[in-house]
C-alpha positions in Angstrom: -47.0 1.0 -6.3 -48.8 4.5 -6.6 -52.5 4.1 -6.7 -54.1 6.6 -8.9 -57.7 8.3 -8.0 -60.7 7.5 -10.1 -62.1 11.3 -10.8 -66.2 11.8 -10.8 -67.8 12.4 -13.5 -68.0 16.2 -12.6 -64.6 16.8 -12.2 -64.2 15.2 -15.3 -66.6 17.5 -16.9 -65.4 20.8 -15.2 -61.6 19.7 -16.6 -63.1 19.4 -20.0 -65.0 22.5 -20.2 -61.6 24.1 -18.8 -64.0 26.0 -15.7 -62.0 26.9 -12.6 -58.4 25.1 -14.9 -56.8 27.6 -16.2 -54.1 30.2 -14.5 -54.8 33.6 -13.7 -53.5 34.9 -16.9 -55.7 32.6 -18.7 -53.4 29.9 -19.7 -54.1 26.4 -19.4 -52.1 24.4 -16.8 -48.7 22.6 -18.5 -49.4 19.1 -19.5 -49.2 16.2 -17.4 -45.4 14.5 -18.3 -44.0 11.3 -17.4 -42.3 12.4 -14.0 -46.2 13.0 -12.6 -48.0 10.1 -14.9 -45.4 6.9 -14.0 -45.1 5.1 -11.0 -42.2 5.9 -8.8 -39.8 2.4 -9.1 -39.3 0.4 -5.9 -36.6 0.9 -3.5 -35.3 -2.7 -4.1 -36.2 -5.9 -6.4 -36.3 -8.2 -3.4 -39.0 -10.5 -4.2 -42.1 -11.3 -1.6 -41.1 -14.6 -1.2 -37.5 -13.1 0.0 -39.1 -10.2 2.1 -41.6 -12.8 3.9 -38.7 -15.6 4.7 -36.6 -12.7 6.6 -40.0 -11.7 8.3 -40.6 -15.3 9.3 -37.4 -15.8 10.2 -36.1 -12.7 12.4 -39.7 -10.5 13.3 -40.2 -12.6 16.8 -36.6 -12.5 17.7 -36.3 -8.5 16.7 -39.8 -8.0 18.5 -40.9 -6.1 15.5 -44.2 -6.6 14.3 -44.5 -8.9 11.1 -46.2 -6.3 9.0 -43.8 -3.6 10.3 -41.1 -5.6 9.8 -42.4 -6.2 6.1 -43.2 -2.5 5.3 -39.2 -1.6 6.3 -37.5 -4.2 3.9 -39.6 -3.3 1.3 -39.0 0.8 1.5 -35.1 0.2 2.0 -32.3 0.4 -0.6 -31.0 -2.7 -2.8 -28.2 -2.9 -0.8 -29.5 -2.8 2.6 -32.5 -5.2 1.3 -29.9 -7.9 0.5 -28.1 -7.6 3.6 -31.5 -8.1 5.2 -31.7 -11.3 3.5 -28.5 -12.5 3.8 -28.3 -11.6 8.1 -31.5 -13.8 8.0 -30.1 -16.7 6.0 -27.1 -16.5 8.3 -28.8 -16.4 11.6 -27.3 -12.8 12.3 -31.0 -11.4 12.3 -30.1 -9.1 15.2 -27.9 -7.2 12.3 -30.9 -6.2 9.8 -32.6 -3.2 11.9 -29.2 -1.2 11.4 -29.1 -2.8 8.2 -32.2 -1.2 7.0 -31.1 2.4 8.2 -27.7 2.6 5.8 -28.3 4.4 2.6 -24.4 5.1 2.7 -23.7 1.8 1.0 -23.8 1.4 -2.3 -23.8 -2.3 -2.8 -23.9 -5.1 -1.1 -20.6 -7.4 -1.3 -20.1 -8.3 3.0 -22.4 -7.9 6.4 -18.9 -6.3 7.3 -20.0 -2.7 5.1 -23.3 -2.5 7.5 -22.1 -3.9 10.7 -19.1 -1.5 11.1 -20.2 2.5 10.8 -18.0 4.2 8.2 -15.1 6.1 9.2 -14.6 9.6 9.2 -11.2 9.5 8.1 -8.9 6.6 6.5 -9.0 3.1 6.7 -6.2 0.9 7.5 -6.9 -3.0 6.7 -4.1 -5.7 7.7 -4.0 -9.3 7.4 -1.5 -11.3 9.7 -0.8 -14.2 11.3 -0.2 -14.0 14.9 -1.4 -11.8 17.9 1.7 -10.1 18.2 3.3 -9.5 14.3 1.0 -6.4 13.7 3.0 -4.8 16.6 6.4 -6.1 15.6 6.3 -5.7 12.1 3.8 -3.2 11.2 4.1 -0.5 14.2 4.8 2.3 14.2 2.5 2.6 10.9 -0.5 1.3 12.6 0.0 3.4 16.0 0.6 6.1 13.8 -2.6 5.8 11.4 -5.0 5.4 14.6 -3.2 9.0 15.9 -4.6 10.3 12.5 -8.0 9.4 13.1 -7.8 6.5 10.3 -10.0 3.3 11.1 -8.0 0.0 11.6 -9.3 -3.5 10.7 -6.8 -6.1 11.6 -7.7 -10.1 10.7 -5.6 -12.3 12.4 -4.7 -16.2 10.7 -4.2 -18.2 14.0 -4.8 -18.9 17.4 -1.2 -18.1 18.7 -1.4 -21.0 20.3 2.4 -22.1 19.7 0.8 -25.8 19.3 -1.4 -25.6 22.7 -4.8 -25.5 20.9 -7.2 -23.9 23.2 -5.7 -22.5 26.3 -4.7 -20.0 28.7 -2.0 -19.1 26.9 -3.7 -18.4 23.3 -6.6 -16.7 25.2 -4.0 -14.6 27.4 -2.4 -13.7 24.2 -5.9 -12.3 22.6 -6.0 -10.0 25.7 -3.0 -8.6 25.1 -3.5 -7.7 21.7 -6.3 -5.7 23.3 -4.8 -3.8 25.8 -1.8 -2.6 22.9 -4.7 -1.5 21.1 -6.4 0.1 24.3 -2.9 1.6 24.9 -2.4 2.8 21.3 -6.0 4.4 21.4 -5.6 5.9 24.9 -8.4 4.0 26.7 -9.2 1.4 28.9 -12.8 -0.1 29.3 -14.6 -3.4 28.4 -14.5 -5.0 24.6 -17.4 -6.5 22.9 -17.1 -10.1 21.5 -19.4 -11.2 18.3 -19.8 -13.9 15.9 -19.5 -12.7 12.2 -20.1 -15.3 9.3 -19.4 -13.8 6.1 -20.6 -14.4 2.4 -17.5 -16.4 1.6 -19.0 -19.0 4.5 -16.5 -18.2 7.0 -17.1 -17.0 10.8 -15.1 -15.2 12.8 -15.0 -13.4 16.0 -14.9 -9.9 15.8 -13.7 -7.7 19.1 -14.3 -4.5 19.4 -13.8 -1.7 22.0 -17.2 -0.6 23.3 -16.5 2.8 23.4 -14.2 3.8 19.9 -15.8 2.4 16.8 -12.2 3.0 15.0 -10.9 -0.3 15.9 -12.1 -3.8 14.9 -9.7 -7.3 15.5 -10.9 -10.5 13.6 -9.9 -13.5 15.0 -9.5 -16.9 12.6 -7.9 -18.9 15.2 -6.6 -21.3 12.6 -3.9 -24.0 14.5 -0.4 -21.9 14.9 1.9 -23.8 12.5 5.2 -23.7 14.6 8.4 -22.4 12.9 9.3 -25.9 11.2 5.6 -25.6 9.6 4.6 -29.1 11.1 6.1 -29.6 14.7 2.5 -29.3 17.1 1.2 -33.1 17.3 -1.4 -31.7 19.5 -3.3 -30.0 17.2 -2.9 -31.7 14.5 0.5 -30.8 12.7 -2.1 -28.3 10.6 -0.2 -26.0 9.0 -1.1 -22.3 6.9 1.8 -23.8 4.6 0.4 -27.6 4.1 -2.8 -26.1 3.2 -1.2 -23.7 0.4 1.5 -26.5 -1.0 -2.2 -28.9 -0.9 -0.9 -31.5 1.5 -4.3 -30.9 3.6 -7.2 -30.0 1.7 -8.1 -27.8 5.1 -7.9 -26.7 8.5 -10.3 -26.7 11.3 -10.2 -23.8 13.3 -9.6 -24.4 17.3 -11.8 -22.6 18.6 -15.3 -24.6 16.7 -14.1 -27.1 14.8 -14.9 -24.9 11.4 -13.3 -26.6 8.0 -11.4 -23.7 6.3 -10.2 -24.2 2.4 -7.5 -22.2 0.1 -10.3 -21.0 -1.5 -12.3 -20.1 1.5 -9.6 -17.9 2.9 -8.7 -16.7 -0.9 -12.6 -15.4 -1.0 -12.5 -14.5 2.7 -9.7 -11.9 2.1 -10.9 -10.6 -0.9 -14.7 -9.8 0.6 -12.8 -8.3 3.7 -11.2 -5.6 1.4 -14.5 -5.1 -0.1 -16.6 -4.8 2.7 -13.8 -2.3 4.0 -12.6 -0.8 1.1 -9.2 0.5 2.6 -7.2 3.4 1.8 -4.4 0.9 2.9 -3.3 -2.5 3.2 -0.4 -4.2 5.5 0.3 -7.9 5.6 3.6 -10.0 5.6 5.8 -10.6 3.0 4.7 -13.7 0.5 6.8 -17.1 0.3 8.0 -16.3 -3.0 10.0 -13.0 -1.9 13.7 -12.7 -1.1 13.4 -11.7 2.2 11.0 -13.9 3.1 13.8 -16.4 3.2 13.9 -17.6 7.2 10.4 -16.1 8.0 7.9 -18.0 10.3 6.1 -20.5 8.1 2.9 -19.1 8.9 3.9 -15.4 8.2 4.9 -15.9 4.7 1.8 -18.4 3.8 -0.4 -15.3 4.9 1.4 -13.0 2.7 1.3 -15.4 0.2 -2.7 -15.5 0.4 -3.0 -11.4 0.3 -0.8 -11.4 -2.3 -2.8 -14.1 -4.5 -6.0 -11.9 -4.0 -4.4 -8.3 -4.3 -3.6 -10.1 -7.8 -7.0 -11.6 -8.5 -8.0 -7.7 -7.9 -9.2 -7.7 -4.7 -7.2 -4.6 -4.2 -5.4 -1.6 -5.7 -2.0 -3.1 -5.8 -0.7 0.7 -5.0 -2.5 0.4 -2.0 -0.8 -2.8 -0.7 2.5 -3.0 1.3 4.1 -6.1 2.9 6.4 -6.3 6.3 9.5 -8.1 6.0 9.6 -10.3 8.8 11.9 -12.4 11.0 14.8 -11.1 8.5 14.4 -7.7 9.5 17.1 -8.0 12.2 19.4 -8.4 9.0 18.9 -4.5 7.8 20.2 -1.6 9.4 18.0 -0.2 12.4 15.5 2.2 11.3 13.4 3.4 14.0 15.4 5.1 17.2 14.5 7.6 20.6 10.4 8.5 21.4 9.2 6.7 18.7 11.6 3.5 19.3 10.1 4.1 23.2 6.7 4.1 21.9 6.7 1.0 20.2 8.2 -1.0 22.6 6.3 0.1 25.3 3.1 -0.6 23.1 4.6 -4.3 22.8 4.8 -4.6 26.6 1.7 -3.9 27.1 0.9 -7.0 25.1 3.9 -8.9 25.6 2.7 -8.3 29.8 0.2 -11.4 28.8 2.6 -13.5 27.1 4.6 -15.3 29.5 6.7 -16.6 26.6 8.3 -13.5 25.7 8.9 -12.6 29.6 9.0 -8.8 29.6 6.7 -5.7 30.6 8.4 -2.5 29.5 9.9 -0.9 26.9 13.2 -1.8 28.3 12.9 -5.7 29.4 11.4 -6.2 26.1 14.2 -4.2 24.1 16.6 -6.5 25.7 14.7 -9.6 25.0 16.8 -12.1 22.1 15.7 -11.5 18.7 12.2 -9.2 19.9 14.8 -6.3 20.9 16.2 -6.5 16.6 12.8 -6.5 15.8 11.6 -4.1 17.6 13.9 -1.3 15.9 12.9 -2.1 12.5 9.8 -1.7 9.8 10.5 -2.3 6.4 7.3 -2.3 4.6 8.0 -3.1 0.6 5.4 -1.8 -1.9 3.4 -3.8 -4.5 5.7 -4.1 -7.5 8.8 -4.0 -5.8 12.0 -6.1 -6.8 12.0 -7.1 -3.3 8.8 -9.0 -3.6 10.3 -11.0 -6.1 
């Protein structure tokens, strides 16, 4: 609130009588006008009961001083105000001081728009189930896009975990998808692991390298669903596809036990694309395409999700393309030479952590059943195709 001066009674006089007021020409100074009468409007509408239960909450853990603290909130934008309040309703205080310092946002939809900086260039967003299908089925887009200097935000569905729940071998398979990313943006060096709970209610672990802000991996770890859809007694037989078809009302993720609806994952996806706001989108094929016919279970139930939220308008549909999966190996071969070496040897780097798939170079994994077909293919179908059906 601007405060406005009380003027004594001899200024008041000397205005009226117009001595020492007017120009040097003898005019009389312009008018006051409503830009320089009015007070200036508040940053935000956050109310004081809002701004004190964020001070209360986070000031002792930030070691900001209450009144400090206060003071900030108050002078920052609508949308970084209501990501303050939402970081302190969701125990992610330690997110409001960088909060506080975005004016590049214009509102706010997910904590994902102020905990990731923006990107200089593109951003690539892509959904998919398992640790390795981005690197099968979407490379060499991916690899490709992060040479450009585009941003890439991959969520992943599921553990991995092939029916182990938590294990060596699901936590193995995370570090691979790390080192293929280290690999594909030519570094090496530690990755930083952080909780992330959304607006929809979900939490996730976000990874990130410490070093190269252009790469950020979301892990679910929702139970892997087998390729019959309900073969892994051990966790469960919880399924992607049960949940869509409404045989469970849920899932719980490995990991902490979290309960995960349809609709939770439906307003998951949608707030990721928000919170991003991609130039591009990658995920697999829905259930209800052609070629999804013989897919992993869990591949076309996570295309299936996308697709049900690109149509809700979660997403330019033009933006949107989906990887045919498993029945790739049906259509001719399409990638060949360097850039056939470079994506294989991207995939060993992961597949060096995998002791199911069994190989470490470009060549062992080339030659490896199925994974070798694979490998020379990516056919990525367009929003509105007939393939999609």
């Amino acid at each position: 609130m601007v405060r406005w001066r009380v003027l004594s009674a001899a200024a008041v006089m000397v205005a009226a009588l117009g001595i020492g007021g007017c120009t040097a020409s003898g005019q009389q100074p312009p008018a006051p006008t409503s830009e320089n009468t009015s007070p200036a409007a508040p940053p935000n509408t956050l109310a004081a009961d809002d701004v004190q239960s964020i001070v209360d909450r986070c000031s002792a853990g930030l070691g900001i001083d209450a009144t400090a603290l206060g003071a900030q909130i108050a002078a920052a934008p609508q949308p970084a105000a209501e990501a303050a309040l939402f970081f302190a309703s969701s125990d992610q205080c330690a997110d409001i001081p960088s909060a506080l310092g975005r004016t590049d946002v214009t509102s706010f939809t997910s904590p994902l728009s102020f905990i990731e900086q923006p990107c200089a260039g593109r951003t690539v967003v892509s959904f998919w189930a398992h640790y390795d299908d981005d690197l099968i089925f979407g490379n060499p887009v991916i690899d490709d896009e992060l040479g450009s200097g585009a941003c890439v935000r991959t969520f992943f569905f599921t553990y991995s975990d092939a029916g182990e729940g938590e294990s060596t071998y699901a936590s193995e398979r995370e570090k691979g998808i790390r080192a293929a990313y280290d690999a594909m943006l030519g570094r090496s060096g530690e990755w930083i692991d952080r909780s992330v709970t959304l607006v929809s209610g979900m939490t996730v672990t976000m990874t990130r390298p410490s070093d190269d802000d252009r790469v950020s991996l979301l892990f679910l770890r929702l139970p892997d669903g087998g390729l019959s859809g309900a073969t892994f007694i051990y966790t469960g037989q919880q399924t992607l596809e049960k949940l869509l078809s409404g045989a469970l009302p849920s899932l719980r993720t490995i990991d902490a036990g979290r309960s995960v609806s349809v609709a939770t994952l439906e307003k998951s996806i949608a707030e990721i694309l928000a919170g991003y706001a991609p130039d591009r989108v990658l995920t697999h094929l829905p259930k209800q395409a052609p070629d999804s016919a013989g897919d992993h279970p869990d591949h076309s139930s996570v295309g299936t999700l996308v697709s049900r939220a690109v149509d809700a308008g979660a997403a330019p549909s033009a933006q949107v393309e989906y990887a045919v999966g498993y029945p790739s190996a049906e259509r001719p071969a399409n990638i060949a030479a360097t850039e056939l070496e470079r994506k294989a040897s991207l995939f060993a780097v992961y597949a060096a952590h995998d002791p199911v798939i069994g190989c470490s170079s470009a060549q062992t994994c080339l030659a490896r059943a199925h994974f070798g077909d694979w490998l020379q293919r990516e056919y990525l179908v367009p929003k509105g195709d007939p393939a999609l059906g």
